[in-house]
C-alpha positions in Angstrom: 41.8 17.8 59.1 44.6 19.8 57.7 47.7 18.1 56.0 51.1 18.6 56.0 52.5 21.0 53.2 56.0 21.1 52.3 55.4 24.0 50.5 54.6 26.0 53.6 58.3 25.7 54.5 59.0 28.1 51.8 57.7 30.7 53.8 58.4 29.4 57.3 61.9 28.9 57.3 62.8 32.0 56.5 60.8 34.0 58.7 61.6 31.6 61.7 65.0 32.5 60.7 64.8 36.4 60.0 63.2 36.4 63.5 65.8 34.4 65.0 68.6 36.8 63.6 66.2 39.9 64.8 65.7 38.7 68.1 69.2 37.9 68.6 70.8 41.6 67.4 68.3 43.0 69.6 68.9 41.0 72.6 72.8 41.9 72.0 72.7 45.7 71.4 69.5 46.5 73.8 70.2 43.9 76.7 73.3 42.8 77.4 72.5 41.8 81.1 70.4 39.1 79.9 72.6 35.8 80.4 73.9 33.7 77.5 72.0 31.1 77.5 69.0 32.8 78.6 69.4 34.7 75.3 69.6 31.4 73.5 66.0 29.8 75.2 64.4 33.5 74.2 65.9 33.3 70.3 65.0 29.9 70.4 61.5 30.7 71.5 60.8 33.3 69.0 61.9 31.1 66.1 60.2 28.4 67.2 56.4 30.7 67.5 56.8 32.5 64.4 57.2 28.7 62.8 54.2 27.6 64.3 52.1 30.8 63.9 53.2 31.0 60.4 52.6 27.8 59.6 48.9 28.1 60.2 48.5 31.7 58.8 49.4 30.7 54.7 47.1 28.9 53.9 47.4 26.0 51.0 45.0 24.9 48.5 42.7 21.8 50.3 43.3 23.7 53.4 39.6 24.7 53.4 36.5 22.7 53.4 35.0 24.2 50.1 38.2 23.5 48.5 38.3 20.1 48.6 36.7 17.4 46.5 33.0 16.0 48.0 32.4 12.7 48.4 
């Protein structure tokens, strides 16, 4: 089973964040008939995938079977 990293965050946060700031100058200069808070769930959304996605995509040292210790 995996376990948590902190050090993950490093990379996570910031993407989540680029791709919040991204997805929000795009829905302002490209759609402006998408409805405030409509444009919030979508930003929302997109930070909120990349985190997850991310997350799983760097891997961390245990992360794979071989890595680890055998008992």
């Amino acid at each position: 089973m995996m376990q948590f990293h902190k050090s993950r965050l490093k990379f996570v946060l910031p993407l989540s964040l680029g791709v919040a700031i991204a997805a929000n100058i795009m829905l302002v200069n490209n759609y402006q008939e998408v409805p405030d808070q409509n444009r919030i769930y979508i930003v929302i959304g997109a930070a909120l995938l990349t985190a997850v996605i991310s997350y799983f995509l760097f891997p961390q040292d245990g992360d794979h079977p071989e890595d680890r210790d055998s008992k």
